[in-house]
C-alpha positions in Angstrom: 32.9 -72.8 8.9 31.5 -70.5 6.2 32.6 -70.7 2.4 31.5 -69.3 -0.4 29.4 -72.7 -1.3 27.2 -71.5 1.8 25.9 -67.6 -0.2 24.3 -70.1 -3.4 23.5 -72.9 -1.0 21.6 -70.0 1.5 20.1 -68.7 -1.5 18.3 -71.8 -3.2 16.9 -72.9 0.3 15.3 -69.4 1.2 13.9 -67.7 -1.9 14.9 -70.5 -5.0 12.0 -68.9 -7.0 13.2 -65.4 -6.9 15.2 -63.8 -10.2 19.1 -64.2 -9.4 20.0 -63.3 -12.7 19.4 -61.1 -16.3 21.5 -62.2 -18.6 19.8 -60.5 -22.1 17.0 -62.4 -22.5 17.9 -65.2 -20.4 16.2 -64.9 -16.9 17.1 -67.3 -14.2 16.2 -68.1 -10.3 18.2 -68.9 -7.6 17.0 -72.5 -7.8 18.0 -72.7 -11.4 21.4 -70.6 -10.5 22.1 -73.5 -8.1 21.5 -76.4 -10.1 23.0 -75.1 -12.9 25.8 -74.4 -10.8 25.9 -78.0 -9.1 25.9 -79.5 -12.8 29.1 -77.6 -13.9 30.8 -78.8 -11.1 29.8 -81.8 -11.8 30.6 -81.5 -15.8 33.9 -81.0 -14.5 34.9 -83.9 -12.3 34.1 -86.3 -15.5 36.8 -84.3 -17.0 39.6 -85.2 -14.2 39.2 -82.1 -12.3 39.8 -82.5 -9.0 39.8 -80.3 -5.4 42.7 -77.9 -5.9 43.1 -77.9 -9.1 42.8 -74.7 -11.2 39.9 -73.9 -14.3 41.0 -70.7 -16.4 38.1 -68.7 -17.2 38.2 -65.9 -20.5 35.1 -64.5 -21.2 33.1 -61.6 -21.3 30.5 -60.8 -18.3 27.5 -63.2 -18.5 25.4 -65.5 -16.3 28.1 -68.4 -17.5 31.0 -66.1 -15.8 28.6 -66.7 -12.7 27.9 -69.2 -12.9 31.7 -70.2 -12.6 32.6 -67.9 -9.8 29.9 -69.6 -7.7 30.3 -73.3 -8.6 34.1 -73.6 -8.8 35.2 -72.4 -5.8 32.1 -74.0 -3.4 33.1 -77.1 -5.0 37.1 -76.7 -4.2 38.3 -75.9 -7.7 40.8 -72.9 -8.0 39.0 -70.2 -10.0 41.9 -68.0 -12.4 40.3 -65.3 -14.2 42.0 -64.4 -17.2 42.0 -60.4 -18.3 40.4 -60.0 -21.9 42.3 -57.6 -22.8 45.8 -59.2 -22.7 47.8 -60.4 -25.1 48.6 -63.7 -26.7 51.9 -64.1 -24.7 50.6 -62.7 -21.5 47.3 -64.7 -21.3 49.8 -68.0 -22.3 52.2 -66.8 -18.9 49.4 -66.8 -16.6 47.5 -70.0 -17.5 51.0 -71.8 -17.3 52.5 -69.8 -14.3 48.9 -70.9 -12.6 49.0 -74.5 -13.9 45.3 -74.6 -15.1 44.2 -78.0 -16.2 40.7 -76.8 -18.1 40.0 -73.2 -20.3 36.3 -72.4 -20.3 36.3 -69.2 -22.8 33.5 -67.6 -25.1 36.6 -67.2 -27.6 39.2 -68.9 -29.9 41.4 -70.3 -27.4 44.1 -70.3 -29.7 47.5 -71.5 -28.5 46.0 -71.5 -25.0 44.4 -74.8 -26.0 48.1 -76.8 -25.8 48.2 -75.9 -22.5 45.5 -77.4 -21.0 43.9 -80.3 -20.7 40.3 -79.2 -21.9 39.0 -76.7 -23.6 34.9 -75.5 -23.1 33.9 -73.0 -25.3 31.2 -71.0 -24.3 28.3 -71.7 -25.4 27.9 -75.0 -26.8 30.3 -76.8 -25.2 29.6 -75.4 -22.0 25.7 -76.0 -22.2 26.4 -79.8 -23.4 28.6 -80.2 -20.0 26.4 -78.8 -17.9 23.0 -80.1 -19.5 24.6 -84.0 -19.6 26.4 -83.8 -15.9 24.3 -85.4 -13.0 23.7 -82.5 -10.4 24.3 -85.0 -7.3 27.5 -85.9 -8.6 29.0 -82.7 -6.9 30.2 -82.3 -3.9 28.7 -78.5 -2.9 27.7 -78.6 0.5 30.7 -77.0 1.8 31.6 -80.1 3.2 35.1 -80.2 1.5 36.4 -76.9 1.3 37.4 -74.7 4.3 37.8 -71.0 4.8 41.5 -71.3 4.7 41.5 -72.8 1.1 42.5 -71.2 -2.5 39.0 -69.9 -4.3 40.5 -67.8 -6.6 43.9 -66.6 -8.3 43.2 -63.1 -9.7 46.2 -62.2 -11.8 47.1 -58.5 -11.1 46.7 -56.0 -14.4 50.5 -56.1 -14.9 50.9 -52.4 -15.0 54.3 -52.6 -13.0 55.7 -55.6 -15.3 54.7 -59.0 -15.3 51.4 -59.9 -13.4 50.8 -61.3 -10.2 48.7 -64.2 -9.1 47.1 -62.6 -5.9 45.7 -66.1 -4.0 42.3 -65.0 -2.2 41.2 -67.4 0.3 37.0 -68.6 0.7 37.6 -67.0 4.0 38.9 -64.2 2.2 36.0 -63.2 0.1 33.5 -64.2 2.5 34.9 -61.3 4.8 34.8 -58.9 2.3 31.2 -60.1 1.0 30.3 -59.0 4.6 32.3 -55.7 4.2 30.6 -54.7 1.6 27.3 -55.7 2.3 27.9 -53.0 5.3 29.8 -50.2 3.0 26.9 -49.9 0.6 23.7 -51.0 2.9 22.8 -54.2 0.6 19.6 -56.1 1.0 17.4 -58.1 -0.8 16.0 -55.2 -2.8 19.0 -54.2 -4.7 19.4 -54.9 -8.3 23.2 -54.6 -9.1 24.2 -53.7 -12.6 27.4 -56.2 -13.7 29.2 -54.2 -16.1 32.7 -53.7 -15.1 34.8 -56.8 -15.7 34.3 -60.1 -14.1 37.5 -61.2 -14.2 38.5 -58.2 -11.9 37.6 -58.7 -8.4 36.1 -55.9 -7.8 33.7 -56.8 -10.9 33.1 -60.1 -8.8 33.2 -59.9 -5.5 29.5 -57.8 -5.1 27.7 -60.6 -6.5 28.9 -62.8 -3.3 26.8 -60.7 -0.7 24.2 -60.0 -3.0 23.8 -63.8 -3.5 23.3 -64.3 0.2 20.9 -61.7 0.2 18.8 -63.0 -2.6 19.3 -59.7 -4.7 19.3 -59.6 -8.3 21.8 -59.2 -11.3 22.2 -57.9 -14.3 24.7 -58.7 -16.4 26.0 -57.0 -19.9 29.4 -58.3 -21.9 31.0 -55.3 -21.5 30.7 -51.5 -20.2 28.7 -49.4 -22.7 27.7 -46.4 -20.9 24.7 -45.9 -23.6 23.6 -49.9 -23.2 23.8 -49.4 -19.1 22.0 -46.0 -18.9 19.3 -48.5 -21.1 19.7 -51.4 -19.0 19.3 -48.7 -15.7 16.1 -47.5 -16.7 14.4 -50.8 -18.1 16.0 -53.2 -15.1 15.2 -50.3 -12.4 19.1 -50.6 -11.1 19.4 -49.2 -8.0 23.7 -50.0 -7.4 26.0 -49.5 -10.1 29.8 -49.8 -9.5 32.1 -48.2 -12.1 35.5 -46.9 -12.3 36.0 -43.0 -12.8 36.8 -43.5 -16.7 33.6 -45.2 -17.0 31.7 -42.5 -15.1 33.0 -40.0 -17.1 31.3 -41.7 -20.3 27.8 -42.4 -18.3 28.1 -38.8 -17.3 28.4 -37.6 -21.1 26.0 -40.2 -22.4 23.5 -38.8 -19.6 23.7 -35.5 -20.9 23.6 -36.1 -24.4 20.5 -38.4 -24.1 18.8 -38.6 -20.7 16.7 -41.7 -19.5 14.9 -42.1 -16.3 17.8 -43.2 -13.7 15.7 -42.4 -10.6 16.2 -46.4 -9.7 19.7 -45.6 -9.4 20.4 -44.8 -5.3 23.8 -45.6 -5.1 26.8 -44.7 -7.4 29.7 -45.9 -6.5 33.2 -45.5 -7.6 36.6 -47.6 -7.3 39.6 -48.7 -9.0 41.9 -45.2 -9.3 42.0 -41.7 -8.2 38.7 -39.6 -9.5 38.8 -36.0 -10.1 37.1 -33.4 -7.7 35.2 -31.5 -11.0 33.7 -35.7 -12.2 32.3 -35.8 -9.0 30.5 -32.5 -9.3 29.6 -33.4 -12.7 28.0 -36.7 -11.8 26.1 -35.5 -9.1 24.7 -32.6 -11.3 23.4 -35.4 -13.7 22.7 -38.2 -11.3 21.1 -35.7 -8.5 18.9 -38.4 -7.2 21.7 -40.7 -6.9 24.2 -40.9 -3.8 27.7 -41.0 -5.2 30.2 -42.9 -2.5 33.7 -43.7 -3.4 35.6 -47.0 -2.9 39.4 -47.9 -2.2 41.4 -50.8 -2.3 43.1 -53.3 -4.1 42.8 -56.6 -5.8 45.0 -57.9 -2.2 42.3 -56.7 -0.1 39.6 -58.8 -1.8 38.3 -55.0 -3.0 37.2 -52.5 -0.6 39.4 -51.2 2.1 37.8 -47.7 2.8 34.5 -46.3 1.4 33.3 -42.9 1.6 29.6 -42.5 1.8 27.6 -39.3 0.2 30.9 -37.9 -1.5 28.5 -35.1 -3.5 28.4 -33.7 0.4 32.1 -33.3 0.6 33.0 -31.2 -2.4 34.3 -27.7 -1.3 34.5 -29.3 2.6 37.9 -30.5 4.4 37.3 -34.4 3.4 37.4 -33.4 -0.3 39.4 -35.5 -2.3 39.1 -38.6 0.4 38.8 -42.4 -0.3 37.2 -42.3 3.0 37.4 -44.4 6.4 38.5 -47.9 6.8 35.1 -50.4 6.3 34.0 -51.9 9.0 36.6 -55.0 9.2 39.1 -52.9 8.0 42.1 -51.4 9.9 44.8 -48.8 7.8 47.7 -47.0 8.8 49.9 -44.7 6.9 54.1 -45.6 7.7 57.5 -44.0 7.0 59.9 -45.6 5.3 61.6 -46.6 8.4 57.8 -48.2 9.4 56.8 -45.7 12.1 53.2 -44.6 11.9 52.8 -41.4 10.2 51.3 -38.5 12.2 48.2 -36.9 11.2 48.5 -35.2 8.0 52.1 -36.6 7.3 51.9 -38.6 3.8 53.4 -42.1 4.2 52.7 -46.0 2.6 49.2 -47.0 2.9 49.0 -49.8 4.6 45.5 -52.4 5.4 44.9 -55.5 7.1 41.7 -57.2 7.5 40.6 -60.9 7.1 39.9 -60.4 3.2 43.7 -59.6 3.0 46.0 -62.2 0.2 47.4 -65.2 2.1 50.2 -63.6 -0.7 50.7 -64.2 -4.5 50.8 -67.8 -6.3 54.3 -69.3 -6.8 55.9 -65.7 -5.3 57.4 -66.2 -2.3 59.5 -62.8 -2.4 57.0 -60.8 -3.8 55.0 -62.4 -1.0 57.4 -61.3 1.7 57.6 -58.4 0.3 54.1 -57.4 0.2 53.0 -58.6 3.3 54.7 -57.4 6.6 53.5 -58.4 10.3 50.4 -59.3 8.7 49.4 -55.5 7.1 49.4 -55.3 3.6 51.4 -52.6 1.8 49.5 -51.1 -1.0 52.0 -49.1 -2.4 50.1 -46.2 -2.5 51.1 -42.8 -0.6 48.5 -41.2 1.4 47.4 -39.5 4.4 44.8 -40.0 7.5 43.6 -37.0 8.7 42.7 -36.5 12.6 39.3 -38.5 11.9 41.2 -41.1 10.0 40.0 -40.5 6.9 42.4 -41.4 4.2 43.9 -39.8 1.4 45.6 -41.4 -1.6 47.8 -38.6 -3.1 49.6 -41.4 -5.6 50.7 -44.7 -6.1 54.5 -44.5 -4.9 56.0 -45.3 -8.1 54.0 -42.8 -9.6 55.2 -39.4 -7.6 57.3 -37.2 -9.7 60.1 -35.4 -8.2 60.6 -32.3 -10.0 63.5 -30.1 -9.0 63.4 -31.7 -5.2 59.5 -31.2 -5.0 57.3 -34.1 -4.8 54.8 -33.8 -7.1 51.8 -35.6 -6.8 49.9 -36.8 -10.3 46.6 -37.0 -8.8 46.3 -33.7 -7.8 47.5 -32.4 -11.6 45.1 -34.6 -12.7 42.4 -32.6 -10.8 43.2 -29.6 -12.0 43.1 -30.5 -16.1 39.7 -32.5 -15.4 38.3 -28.7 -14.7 39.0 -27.9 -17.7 35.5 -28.0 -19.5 37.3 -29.7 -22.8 39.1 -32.5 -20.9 37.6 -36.4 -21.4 40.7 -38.2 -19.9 43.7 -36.9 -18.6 47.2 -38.9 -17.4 49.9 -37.5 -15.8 53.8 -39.2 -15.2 57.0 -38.1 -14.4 59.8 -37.9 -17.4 63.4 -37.9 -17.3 64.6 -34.3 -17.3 68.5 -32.7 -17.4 67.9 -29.9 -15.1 65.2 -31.2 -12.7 65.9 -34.7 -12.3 62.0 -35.6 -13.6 59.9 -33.7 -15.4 56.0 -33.4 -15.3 54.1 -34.6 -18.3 50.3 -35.0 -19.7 48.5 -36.8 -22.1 44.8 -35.6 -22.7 41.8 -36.4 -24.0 39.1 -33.9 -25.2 35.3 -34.7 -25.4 34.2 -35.2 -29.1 33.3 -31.8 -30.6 36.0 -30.2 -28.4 39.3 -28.7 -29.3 42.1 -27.7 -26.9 45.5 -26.9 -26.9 48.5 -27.8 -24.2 49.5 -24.5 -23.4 45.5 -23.4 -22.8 45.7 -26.0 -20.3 48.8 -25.3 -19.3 47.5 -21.5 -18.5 44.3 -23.6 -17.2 46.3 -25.4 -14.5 48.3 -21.9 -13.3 44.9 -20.6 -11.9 44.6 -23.6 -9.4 48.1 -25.5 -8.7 51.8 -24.7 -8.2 53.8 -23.5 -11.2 56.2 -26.2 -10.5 53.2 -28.5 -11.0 51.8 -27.3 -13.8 53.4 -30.0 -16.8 56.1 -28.9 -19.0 54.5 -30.3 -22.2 51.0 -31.3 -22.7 50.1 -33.8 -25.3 47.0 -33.9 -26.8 45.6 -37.0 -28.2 42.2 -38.2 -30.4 43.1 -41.6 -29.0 41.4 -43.3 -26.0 44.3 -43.7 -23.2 45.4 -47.1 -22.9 43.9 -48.8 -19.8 43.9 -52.0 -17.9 41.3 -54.7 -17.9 39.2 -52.8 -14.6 39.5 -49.4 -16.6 42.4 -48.1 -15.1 44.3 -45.6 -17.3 48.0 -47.2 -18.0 50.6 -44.6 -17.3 53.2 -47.3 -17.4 52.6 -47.9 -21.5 52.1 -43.6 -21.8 55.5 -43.3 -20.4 57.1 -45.9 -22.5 56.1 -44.6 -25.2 57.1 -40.9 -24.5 60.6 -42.9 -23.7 60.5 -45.1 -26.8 60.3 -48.4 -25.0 
């Protein structure tokens, strides 16, 4: 039965001396990857860890995060990711909530150390472990883990209130390393850029199949879109992941200060809704460069549909789709009553696939309430079209209803990011006297630009519904606040607006 010990364990045998990983200046092979990986394992059963036990993880990307991901799991250690960005309190709720024995972190742990066990602070504690731990001490042959066991507990962002330990299985990942390895034609040659998040699976889960194909990563701490364009053109990446905010700023960056990105074949695109005039823009800037959109959800492992070639479909019927289900993947779109939608007719997204959650750590109702006959409900509202190829309109708890119409914040969202001055744009729903909810923005202009709400207010007239178009636009200097995977937070916009 395969695990994820087998991608490292493939690796080492068939091509140890070729480059797994840039880290900087640090360069390492697969053989090195794996022995490395073997000796943390190892490091960590001196310190009491045992199978099934759980090793918190907060750091920045690097070959250490890895590292990690690899050796934990194939040695039958619970990986839990902890979200940088988090506060104090929230980072304290998930390593207790999860019951992590050890911290490994590049940071001051702060209170985080009483919970645990062991700390390992990255580097020099971490480097002593693994450089005095005898590699043959650990048990990495697969021999003691099964498909069906924990790997991972990837604690949702916690933009709908407290966050959620999603349980993803070996089996789990392993299906979606094959899913992906399909949905964006991986092989041997690719040279993956690490820049989004590792402690999002999405960030993560590429390096799986690209470890079992013997491809090559490069890692940076955190997205800069200047320091990737740079790390593009020197590293010759030809797949690079981001989420649409981070697009938006390789797309400006790009324009401001060109470097050779001809490497660069595939662009891809996940984590939230992206705007029909980025997609333009990207392609107009990364012409040599096939743009291809991803969807799905830290429950599906990651990818759930993908849409090849999405420069093709601007101005064509499939504009504005997440695609068709992977291969592995089936989706359906239900009523509230559970009945299949019909073709066109916006309902719940649902997926199911073998990279699905077994369901969320210590959360038995939110477990039964997310999981249902063994599809997944996403939460999101969407449409298949006759050829199924979906359409995400809005995450359900983020439709407005304004005056009895459903209005959909994606599609308002469109329309401002056409405005030539717009850098980020959010739109939610506001409590309003006369039509139940209102529609509200907060924007962004590009540096150097200047706006007002009501121009983009007369801006979004020209292209959607008047009862669309917001009531109040707010203009900010501010960044947007955004989640750990680079998802803009309309939950913390609209508690401000409230006063929350």
């Amino acid at each position: 039965m395969i695990t994820l010990a087998d991608p490292i364990a493939h690796a080492r045998r068939c091509f140890g001396d070729r480059i797994a990983v840039i880290d900087g200046e640090r360069v390492m092979d697969y053989a090195e990857l794996g022995e490395r990986c073997d000796r943390l394992a190892a490091g960590l059963v001196t310190l009491g860890v045992r199978p099934g036990d759980r090793v918190a993880l907060l750091s920045a990307n690097g070959h250490r995060y890895l590292e990690a991901f690899t050796a934990l799991p194939a040695s039958g250690v619970v990986l839990v990711p902890l979200n940088t960005r988090l506060a104090a309190n929230e980072l304290a709720h998930i390593v207790q909530h999860s019951g992590a024995r050890v911290l490994i972190t590049d940071r001051d742990p702060g209170e985080l150390a009483s919970l645990v066990d062991h700390v390992i602070v990255i580097p020099d504690e971490y480097e002593q472990l693994v450089g005095a731990a005898l590699p043959q001490a650990a048990d990495t042959g697969g021999t003691s883990v099964s498909p069906e066991d924990v790997a991972a507990i990837f604690y949702t962002g916690g933009t709908t209130g407290l966050p959620k330990g999603v349980m993803l299985t070996h089996g789990n990942l392993v299906a979606n390393a094959f899913n992906k390895i399909i949905a964006c034609s991986l092989s041997e040659d690719d040279v993956f850029l690490a820049a989004p998040a590792m402690f999002h699976v999405a960030g993560i889960a590429p390096l799986t199949g690209l470890t079992w194909l013997g491809g090559r990563t490069i890692t940076t701490p955190m997205f800069d879109a200047a320091v990737c364009l740079d790390l593009i053109a020197e590293h010759r990446v030809t797949f690079f992941l981001p989420v649409p905010t981070m697009l938006a700023s390789l797309v400006a960056e790009q324009r401001s200060r060109p470097r050779d990105v001809s490497s660069l074949r595939l662009l891809g695109h996940a984590g939230s809704p992206i705007a029909a005039e980025l997609i333009r823009q990207a392609h107009e800037v990364f012409p040599d460069s096939e743009l291809a959109q991803f969807y799905g959800a830290t429950e599906t492992s990651s990818v759930v549909t993908r849409l090849r070639h999405e420069q093709s479909t601007l101005g064509s019927d499939l504009a504005g789709s997440c695609g068709q289900p992977a291969v592995g993947v089936a989706v359906r779109t239900v009523r509230p009553d559970g009945a299949d939608c019909d073709p066109g007719e916006v309902g719940e997204v649902l997926a199911r696939s073998n990279a699905v959650t077994i369901g969320y750590w210590d959360d038995a109702a939110a477990t039964a309430d997310a999981l249902r006959d063994g599809w997944y409900r996403t939460g999101d509202l969407g449409y298949l079209n006759e050829r199924n190829y979906l359409f995400v309109v809005d995450r359900a708890k983020d439709m407005i209803v304004s005056g009895g119409e459903n209005v959909y914040s994606v599609e308002v969202e469109d329309a401002l990011y056409r405005h030539p001055a717009v850098a980020e744009a959010a739109v939610f729903g506001v409590p309003d006297a006369t039509w139940g909810e209102a529609v509200h923005a907060m924007v962004v202009p590009h540096p150097g630009t200047t706006v007002t709400g009501e121009e983009l207010r007369t801006h979004c007239r020209q292209s959607i519904a008047g009862y669309k178009v917001p009531k109040v636009i707010e203009i900010s200097t501010e960044p947007l606040p955004k989640s750990g995977p680079g998802k803009i937070l309309k939950r913390v916009l609209r508690d401000r607006y409230l006063g929350h």
